[in-house]
C-alpha positions as CSV (number, residue, x, y, z in Angstrom):
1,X,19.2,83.7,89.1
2,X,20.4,83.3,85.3
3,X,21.3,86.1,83.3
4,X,20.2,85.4,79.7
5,X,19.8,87.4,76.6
6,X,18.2,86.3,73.3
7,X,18.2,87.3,70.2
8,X,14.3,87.4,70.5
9,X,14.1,90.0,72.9
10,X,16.9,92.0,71.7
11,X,16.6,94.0,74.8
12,X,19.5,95.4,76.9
13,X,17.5,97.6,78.9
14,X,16.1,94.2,80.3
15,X,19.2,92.2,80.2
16,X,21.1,95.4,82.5
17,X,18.2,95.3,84.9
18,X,18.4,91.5,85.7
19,X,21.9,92.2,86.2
20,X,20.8,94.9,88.7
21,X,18.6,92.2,90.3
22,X,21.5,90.0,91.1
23,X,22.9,89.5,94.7
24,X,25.6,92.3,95.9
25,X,24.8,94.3,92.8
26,X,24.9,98.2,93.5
27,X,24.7,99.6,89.9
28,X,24.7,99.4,86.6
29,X,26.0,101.8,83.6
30,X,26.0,101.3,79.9
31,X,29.1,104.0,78.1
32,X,28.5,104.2,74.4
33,X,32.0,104.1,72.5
34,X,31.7,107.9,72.8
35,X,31.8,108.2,76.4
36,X,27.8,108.7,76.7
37,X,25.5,107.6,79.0
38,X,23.4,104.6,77.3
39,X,21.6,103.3,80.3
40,X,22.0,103.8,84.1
41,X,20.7,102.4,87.2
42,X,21.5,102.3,91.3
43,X,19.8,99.4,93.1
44,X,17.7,102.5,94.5
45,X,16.8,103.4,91.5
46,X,18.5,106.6,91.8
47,X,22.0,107.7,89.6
48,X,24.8,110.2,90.3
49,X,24.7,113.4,87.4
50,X,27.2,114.0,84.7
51,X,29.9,114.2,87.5
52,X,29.9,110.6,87.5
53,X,29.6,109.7,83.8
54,X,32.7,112.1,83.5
55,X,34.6,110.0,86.2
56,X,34.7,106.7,84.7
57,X,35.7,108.0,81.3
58,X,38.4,109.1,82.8
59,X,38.8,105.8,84.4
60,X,38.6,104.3,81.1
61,X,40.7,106.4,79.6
62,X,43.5,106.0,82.2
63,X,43.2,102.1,81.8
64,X,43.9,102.7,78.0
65,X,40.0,101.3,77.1
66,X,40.5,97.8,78.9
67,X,38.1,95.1,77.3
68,X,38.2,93.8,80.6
69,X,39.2,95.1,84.1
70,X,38.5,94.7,87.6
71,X,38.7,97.5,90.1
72,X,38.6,97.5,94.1
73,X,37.3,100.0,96.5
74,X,36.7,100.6,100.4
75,X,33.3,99.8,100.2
76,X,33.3,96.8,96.9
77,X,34.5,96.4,93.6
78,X,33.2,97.3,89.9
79,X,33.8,94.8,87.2
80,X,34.1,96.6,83.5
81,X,33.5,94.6,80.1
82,X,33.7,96.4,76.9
83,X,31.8,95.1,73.7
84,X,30.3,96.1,70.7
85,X,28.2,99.0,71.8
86,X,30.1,100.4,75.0
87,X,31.6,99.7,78.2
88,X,29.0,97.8,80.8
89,X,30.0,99.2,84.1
90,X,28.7,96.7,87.1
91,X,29.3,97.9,91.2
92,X,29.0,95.2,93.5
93,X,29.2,95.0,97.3
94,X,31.6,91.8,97.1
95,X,32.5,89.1,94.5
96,X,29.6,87.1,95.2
97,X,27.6,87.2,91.5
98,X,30.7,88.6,89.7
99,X,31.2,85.3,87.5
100,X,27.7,85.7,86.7
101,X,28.3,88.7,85.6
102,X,30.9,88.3,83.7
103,X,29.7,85.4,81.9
104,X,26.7,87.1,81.0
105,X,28.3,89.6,79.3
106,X,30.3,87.4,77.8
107,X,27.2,85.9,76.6
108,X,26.2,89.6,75.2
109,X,29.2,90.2,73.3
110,X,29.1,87.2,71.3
111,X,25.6,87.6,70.4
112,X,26.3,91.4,69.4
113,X,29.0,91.0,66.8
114,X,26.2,90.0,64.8
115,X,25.1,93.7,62.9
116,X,21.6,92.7,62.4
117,X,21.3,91.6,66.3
118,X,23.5,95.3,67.5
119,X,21.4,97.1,65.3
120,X,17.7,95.4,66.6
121,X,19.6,96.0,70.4
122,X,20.0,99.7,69.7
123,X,16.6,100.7,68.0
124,X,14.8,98.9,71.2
125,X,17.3,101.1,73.0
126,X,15.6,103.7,71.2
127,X,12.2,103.2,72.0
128,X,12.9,102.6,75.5
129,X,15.3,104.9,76.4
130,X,14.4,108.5,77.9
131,X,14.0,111.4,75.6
132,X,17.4,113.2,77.6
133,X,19.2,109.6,76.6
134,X,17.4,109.6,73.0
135,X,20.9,111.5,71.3
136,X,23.4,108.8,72.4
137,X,21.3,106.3,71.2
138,X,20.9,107.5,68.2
139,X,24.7,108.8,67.2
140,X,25.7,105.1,68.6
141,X,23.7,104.5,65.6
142,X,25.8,106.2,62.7
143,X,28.0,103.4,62.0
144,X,24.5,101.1,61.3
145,X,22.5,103.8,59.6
146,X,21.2,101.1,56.5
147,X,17.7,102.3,55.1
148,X,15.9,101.1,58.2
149,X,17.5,103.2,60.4
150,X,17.7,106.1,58.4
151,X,13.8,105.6,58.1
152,X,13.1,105.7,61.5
153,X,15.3,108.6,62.2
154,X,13.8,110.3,59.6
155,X,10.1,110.1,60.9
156,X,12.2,111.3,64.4
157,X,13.2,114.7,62.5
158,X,10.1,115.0,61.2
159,X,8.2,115.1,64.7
160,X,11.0,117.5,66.3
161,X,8.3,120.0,67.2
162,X,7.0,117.0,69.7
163,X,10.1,116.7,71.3
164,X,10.8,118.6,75.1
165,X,12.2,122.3,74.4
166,X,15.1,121.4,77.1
167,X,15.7,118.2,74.8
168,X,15.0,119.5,71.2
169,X,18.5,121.1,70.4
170,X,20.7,117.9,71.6
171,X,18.3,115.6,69.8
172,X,18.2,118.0,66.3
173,X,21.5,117.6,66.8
174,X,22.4,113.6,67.2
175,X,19.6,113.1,64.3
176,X,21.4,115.8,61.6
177,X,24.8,114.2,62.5
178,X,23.7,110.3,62.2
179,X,21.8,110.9,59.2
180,X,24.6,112.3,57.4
181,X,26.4,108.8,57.6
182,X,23.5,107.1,55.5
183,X,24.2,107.3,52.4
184,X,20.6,107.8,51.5
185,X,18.7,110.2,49.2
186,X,16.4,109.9,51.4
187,X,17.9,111.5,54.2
188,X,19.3,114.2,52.2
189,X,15.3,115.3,51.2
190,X,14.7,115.3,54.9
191,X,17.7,117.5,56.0
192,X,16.9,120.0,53.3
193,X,13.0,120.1,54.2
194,X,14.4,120.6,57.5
195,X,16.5,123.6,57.2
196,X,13.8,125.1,54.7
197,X,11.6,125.3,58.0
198,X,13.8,127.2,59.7
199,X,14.9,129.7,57.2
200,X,14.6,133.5,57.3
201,X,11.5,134.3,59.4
202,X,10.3,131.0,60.3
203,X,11.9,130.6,63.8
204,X,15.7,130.5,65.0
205,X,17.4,127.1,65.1
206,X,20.6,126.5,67.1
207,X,24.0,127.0,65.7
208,X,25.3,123.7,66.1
209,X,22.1,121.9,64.5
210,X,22.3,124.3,62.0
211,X,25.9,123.8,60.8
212,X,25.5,119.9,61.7
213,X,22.3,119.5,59.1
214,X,24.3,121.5,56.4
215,X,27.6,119.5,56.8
216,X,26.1,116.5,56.8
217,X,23.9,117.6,53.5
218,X,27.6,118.4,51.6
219,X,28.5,114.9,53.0
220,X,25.3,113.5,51.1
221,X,25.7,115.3,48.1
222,X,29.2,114.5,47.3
223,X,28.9,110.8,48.2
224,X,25.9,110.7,45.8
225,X,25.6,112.5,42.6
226,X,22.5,114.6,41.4
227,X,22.0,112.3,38.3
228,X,22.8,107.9,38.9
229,X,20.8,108.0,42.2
230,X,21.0,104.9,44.0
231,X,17.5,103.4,44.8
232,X,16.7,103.4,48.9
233,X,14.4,101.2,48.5
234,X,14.6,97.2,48.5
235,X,15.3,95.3,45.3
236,X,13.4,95.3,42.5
237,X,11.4,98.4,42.9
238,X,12.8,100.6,40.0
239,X,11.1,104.2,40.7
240,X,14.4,105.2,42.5
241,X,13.9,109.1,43.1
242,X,10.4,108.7,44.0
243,X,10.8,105.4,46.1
244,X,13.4,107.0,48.0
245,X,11.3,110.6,49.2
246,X,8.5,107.6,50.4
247,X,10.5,107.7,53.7
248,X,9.4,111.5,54.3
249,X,5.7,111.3,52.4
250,X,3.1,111.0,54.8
251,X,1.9,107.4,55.5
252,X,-1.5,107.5,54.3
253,X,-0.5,108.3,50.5
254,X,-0.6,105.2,48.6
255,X,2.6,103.1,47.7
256,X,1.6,100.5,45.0
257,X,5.6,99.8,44.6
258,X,5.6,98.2,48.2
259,X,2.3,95.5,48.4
260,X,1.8,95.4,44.5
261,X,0.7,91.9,45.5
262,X,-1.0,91.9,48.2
263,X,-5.1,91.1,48.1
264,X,-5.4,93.6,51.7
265,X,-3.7,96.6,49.7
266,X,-6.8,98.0,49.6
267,X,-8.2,97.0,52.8
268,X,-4.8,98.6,54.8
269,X,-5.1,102.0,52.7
270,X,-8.9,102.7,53.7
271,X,-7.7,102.0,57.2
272,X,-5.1,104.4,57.4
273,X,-6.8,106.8,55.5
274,X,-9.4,107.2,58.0
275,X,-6.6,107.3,61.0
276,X,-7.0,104.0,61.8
277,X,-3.2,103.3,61.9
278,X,-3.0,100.8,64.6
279,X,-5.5,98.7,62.6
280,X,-3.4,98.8,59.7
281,X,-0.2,98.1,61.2
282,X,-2.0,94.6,63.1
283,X,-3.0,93.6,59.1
284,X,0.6,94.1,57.8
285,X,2.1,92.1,60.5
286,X,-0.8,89.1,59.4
287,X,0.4,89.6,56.1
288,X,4.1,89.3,57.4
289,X,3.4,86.4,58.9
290,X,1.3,84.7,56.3
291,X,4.0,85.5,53.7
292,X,7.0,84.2,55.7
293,X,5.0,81.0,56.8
294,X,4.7,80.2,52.8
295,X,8.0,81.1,52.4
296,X,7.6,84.0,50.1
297,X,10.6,86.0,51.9
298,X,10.8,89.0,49.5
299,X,7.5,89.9,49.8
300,X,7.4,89.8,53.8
301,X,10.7,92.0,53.6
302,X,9.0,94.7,51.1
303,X,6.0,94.5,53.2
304,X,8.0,95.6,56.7
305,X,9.8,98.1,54.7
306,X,6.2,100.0,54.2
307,X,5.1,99.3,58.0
308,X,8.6,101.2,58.4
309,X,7.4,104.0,56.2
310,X,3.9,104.1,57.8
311,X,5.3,104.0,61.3
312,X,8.7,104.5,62.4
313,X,8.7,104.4,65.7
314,X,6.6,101.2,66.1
315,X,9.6,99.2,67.0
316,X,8.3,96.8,69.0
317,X,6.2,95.2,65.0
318,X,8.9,96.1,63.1
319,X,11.3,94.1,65.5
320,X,9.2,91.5,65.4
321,X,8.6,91.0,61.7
322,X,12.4,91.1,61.0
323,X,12.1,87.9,64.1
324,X,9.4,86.1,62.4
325,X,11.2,86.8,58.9
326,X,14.2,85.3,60.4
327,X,12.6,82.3,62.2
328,X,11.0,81.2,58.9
329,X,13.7,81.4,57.2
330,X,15.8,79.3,59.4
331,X,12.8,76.5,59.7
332,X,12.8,76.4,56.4
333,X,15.5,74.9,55.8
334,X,15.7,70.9,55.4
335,X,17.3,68.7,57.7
336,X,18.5,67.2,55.3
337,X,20.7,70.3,53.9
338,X,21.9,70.7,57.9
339,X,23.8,67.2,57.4
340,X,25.3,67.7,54.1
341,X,26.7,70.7,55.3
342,X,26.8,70.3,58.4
343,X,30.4,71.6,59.0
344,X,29.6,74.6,57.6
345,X,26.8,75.3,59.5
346,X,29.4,74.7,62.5
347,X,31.4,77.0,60.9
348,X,28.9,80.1,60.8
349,X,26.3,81.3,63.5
350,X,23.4,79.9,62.4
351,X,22.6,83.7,61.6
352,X,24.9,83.6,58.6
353,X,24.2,79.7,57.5
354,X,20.4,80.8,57.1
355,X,21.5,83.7,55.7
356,X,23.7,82.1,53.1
357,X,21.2,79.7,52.3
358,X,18.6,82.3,51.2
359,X,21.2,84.4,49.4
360,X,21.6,81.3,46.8
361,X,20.0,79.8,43.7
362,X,18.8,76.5,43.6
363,X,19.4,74.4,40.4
364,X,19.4,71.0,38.6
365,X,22.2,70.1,36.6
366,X,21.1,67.0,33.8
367,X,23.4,64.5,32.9
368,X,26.1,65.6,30.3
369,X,25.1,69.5,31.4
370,X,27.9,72.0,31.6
371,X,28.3,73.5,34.8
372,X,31.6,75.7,33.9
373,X,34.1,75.5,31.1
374,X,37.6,76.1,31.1
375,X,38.5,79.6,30.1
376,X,35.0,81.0,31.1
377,X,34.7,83.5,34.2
378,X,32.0,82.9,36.6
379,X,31.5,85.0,39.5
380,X,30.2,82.3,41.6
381,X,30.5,79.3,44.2
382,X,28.9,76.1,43.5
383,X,27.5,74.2,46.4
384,X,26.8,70.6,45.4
385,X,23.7,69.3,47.5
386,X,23.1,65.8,45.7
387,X,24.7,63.8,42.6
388,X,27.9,64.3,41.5
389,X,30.0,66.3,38.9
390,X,33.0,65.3,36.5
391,X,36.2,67.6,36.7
392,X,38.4,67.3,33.9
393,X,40.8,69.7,31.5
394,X,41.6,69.5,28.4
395,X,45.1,68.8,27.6
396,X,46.5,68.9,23.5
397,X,43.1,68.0,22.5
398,X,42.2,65.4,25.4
399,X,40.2,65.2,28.6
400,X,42.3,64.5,31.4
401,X,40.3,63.3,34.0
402,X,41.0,65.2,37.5
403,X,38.2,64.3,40.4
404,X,34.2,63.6,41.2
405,X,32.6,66.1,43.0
406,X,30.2,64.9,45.1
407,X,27.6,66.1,48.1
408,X,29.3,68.8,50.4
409,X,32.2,70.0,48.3
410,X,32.2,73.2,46.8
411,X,33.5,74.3,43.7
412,X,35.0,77.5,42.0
413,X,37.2,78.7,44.5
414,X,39.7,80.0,43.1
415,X,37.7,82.1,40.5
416,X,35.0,83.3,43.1
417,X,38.1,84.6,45.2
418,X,41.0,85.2,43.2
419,X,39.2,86.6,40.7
420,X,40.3,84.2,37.4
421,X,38.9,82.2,34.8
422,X,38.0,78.4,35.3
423,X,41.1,76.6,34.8
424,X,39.0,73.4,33.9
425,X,35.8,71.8,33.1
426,X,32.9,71.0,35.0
427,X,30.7,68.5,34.0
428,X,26.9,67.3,35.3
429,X,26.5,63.4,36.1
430,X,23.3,64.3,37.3
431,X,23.1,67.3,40.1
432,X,21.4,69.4,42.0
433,X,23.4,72.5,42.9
434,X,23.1,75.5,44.9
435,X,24.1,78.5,43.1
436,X,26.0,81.5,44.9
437,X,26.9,84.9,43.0
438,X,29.1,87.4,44.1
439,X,26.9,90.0,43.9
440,X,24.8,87.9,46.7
441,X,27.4,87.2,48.8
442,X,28.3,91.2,48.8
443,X,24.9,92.0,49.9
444,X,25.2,89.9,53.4
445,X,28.3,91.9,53.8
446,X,26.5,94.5,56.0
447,X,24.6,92.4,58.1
448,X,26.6,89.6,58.9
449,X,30.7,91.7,58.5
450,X,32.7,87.9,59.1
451,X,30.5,85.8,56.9
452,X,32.9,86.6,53.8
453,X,36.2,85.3,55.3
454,X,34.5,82.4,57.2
455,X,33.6,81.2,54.4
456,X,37.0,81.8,52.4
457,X,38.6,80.2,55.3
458,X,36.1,76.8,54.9
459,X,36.2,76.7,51.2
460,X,40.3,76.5,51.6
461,X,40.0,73.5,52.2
462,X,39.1,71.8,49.0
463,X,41.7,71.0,46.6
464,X,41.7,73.8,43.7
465,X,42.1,72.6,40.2
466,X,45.3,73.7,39.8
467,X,46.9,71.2,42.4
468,X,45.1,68.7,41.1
469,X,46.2,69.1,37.5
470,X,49.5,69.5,38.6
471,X,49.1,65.8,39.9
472,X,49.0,64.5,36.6
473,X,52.3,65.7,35.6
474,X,51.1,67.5,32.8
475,X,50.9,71.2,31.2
476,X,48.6,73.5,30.2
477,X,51.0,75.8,28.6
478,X,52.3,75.5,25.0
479,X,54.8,77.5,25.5
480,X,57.8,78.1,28.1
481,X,57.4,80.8,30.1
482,X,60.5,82.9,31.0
483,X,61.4,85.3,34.3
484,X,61.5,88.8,33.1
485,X,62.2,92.5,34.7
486,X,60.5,95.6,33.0
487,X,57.7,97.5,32.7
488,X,54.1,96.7,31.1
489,X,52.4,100.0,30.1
490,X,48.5,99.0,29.5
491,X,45.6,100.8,27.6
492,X,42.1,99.9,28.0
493,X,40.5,98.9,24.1
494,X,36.8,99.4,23.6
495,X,34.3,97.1,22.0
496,X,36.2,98.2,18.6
497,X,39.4,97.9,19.8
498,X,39.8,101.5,20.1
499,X,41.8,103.3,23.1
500,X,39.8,104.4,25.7
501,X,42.5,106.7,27.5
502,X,42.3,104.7,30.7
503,X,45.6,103.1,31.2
504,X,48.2,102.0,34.1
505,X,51.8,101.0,34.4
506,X,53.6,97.6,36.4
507,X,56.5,95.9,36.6
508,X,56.8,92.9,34.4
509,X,57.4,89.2,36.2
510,X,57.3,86.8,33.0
511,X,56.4,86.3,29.6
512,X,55.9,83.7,27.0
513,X,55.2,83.5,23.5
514,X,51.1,83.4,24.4
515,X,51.0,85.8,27.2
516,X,52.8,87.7,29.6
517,X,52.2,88.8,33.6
518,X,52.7,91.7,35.6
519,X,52.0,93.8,39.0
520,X,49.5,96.4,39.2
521,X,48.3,97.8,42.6
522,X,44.7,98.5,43.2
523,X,42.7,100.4,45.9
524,X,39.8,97.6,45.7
525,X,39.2,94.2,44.9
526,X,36.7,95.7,42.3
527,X,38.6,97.1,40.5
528,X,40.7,94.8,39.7
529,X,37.7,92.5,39.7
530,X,36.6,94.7,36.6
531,X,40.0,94.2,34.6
532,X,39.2,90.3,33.6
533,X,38.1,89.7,30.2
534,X,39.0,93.2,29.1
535,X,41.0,93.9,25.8
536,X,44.2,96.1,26.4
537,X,47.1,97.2,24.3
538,X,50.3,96.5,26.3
539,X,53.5,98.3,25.7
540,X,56.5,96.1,26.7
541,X,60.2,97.1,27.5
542,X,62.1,94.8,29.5
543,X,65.5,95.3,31.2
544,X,67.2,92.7,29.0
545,X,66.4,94.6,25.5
546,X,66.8,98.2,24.2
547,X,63.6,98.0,22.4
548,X,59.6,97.7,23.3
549,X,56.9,95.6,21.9
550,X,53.3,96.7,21.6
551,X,50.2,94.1,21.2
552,X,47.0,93.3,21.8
553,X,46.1,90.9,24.5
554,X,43.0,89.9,27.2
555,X,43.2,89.8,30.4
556,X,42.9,86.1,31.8
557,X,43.8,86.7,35.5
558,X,44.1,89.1,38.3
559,X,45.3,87.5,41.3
560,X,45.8,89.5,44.8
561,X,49.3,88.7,46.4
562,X,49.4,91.3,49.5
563,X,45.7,92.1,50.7
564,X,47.4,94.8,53.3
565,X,49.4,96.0,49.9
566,X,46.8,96.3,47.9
567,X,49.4,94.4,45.0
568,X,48.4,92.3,42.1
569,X,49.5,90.1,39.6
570,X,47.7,90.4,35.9
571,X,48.0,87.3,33.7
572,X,47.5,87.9,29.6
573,X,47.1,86.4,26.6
574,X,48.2,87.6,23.4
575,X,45.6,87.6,20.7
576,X,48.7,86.7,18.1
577,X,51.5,84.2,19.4
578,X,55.0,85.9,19.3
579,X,56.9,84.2,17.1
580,X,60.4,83.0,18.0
581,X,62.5,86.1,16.7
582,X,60.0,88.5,18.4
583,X,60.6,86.1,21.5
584,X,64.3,86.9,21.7
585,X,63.7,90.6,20.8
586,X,61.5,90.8,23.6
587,X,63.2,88.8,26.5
588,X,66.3,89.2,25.4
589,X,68.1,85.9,27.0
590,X,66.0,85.5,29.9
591,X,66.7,84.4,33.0
């Protein structure tokens, strides 16, 4: 019997119970990375208490949280595999399907480093699971709480009243906690509504849940301030308070923001407004389909985010529009794109390449166009599909020639990562390019984690500009640039080229008569991201003179040089050349 999970069924309470069904197999357990009890099963369908949950975290514990380990006993063995959402704990009578087992789980863990594919896995868990084993699923949940999650657990605090009195408290509980990891005005509306039902004279509400709900709405409110919100809802829809208190309004009120397009609107609001939910739900997933078979993505996403707001717990249709979603997508894309880029499609799952694909623009590039120009800052990586593209810099007034892009080779590298300005020229011969910002690339970042440094990793190896300038013997720079020790005190300039206030202080590395470089350390890549092209005043005192130097200058550069450091290097240019004297005044004799 083969053990197999796919990402279409996203189910582990299935893939556990064929494990179950195997030969020798006695039981099976599923540990969240808390220690609680996700899913549990004896060949008789019966499972010790607490007492035995309790035992093998101390097990686990003692083993120091194996990934993989193998223990005997009297009467068999129990193999233990830990991945992305716990420890799977398998008994066995002998070793007779234990290399099934373990390359089934294998098989698991490699399909659950995907977010998008743990998440899918825990909601089903969600819907399948029994109400007493409802709270683990749901704090196993916090690190995943995006806006569909916090949806659904939303609607679930919403219908506590439904819940089993011996259940409610632990469940209030795991739902107050989780939803305080969201991030999401959203779930700061529904913790407050919550607590406002059980204020003075309205009923008693446990201690813990109590002081859970009102932690976690401090959490809220200092990660997001009362004025700025941040919209919940999906791009492009601009109502941001009111879009985001949708996830708590009752299903039947209209949202216009959501199917603005969509010829049923009407047709799906009479239907729920006369309680005929399920009916509604079966014409959204038609339109889901419909709109993902023509390929008009954005509107098949906005139109599962309202079946989430209509019904959170319908799983099984919301599952099942983010598969069709997905399926389309990846079918959608030519055979023809697979082979020019085929070793990046080896490269990611194809998860991430259909992913990636989406995320970018599409564009033709006439004859003679510009692509990029040397000095300019583009946030983005340029995928050539078809044609080709002329790379040359300009050197004391002439083009030096440096390669032909052609299908399959990427360019802007080193500005998309280093953060820099273009370094040459890129010019059309006639091309169709696929355009990738970094803002798009920074929006996969929570659904696929590893796309961002796969795809560093594969765009290393095409040559950057700099190394192939460099092979023409030539330089860019007009003037000598000189090793230097000091500090660089900086002061961010306005539009008018007025001080701002905001300023740092580095140590100086060199200077020249056009510019000068330094180190700064930032906390994040944005930030130093958000220096480039910015107008500073820099104060200059180096170790070899007695006097400092203050100018104007833009920064050119900001290049990282210890990720685990957090250290950078900032390269300027002056907006006035130092002349010779103020050269020697400044550097003193070098080094």
């Amino acid at each position: 019997m083969e053990v197999n999970f796919k990402i279409g069924n996203v189910s582990m309470h299935t893939f556990l119970s064929k494990i179950l069904q195997l030969d020798s197999i006695q039981d099976v357990i599923l540990l969240s990375n808390y220690g609680e009890l996700l899913f549990g099963k004896h060949v008789d369908g019966l499972l010790k208490g607490d007492g035995e949950i309790a035992r093998w975290n101390v097990i686990i514990a003692g083993l120091a949280g194996p990934l993989r380990a193998e223990l005997l006993f009297e009467r068999g063995r129990y193999y233990i595999h830990h991945n992305q959402l716990g420890y799977v704990i398998v008994g066995m009578k002998n070793a007779r399907s234990l290399n099934k087992v373990k390359m089934a789980c294998i098989n698991v863990q490699e399909k659950l480093g995907e977010t998008v594919v743990r998440k899918r896995v825990l909601l089903k868990m969600l819907a399948e699971a029994e109400e007493t084993l409802k709270p683990h699923v749901i704090k196993a949940l916090a690190p995943l709480a995006d806006r569909e999650v916090t949806a659904i657990l939303i609607d679930l605090l919403q219908k506590e009243a439904q819940f089993d009195p011996q259940n409610r408290d632990k469940l209030q509980l795991s739902l107050c906690e989780t939803l305080g990891h969201s991030s999401s005005y959203g779930a700061l509306d529904a913790l407050n509504e919550f607590l406002s039902e059980y204020g003075p004279g309205k009923g008693p509400l446990h201690d813990a849940v109590e002081k859970a709900a009102r932690v976690s709405v401090q959490q809220l409110e200092l990660e997001m301030p009362v004025t700025g919100k941040a919209s919940d809802s999906p791009a492009g829809e601009t109502d941001q308070k009111a879009e985001s208190r949708t996830a708590v309004q009752p299903a039947r009120q209209k949202q216009h923001h959501v199917a603005e397009a969509m010829p049923e609107q009407q047709r799906i609001e009479e239907l729920l407004g006369a309680g005929r939910k399920n009916e509604a739900i079966s014409l959204i997933m038609q339109n889901i389909e419909t709109a993902a078979g023509e390929k008009q993505f954005h509107r098949a996403e906005r139109l599962r985010d309202w079946l989430i707001r209509i019904d959170s717990m319908s799983l099984r249709e919301i599952i099942r529009a983010a598969e069709i979603i997905e399926e389309a997508k990846r079918t959608s894309i030519s055979s023809e794109h697979v082979v020019i880029w085929r070793d990046l499609a080896q490269t990611l799952s194809s998860e991430e390449f259909s992913s990636l694909y989406h995320a970018m623009t599409p564009r033709n590039y006439a004859d003679g166009e510009m692509v990029a120009t040397q000095g300019e800052f583009l946030s983005s990586l340029f995928f050539v599909n078809s044609g080709r593209v002329q790379l040359y810099a300009v050197s004391q007034d002439r083009e030096i020639p440096l390669k032909i892009i052609g299908p399959g080779e990427i360019m802007g590298v080193g500005t998309f990562f280093e953060i820099s300005v273009w370094t040459v020229n890129a010019r059309s011969m006639g091309a169709e390019i696929s355009v990738l910002s970094w803002e798009k690339l920074q929006g996969q970042k929570e659904a696929y984690p590893a796309l961002y440094s796969k795809l560093m990793d594969f765009c290393a190896r095409f040559q950057s500009p700099d190394t192939l300038f460099s092979r023409t013997r030539r330089t860019r720079r007009r003037f000598e640039r000189k090793k230097t020790s000091g500090r660089a005190t900086i002061i961010l300039l306005d539009e008018q080229g007025k001080e701002t206030g905001i300023g740092a202080k580095g140590d100086l590395l060199d200077i020249s008569r056009g510019g000068l470089s330094f180190s700064l350390r930032f906390s994040k890549k944005k930030n130093a991201a958000a220096l480039l092209g910015k107008q500073i005043r820099v104060n200059i005192r180096t170790d070899a003179s007695r006097t400092s130097f203050s100018c104007n200058a833009v920064v050119k550069a900001v290049r990282c040089h210890d990720f685990v450091g957090n250290d950078y290097s900032v390269h300027v240019e002056f907006q006035d050349e130092l002349s010779q004297m103020e050269m020697q005044q400044v550097a003193g004799k070098g080094k």
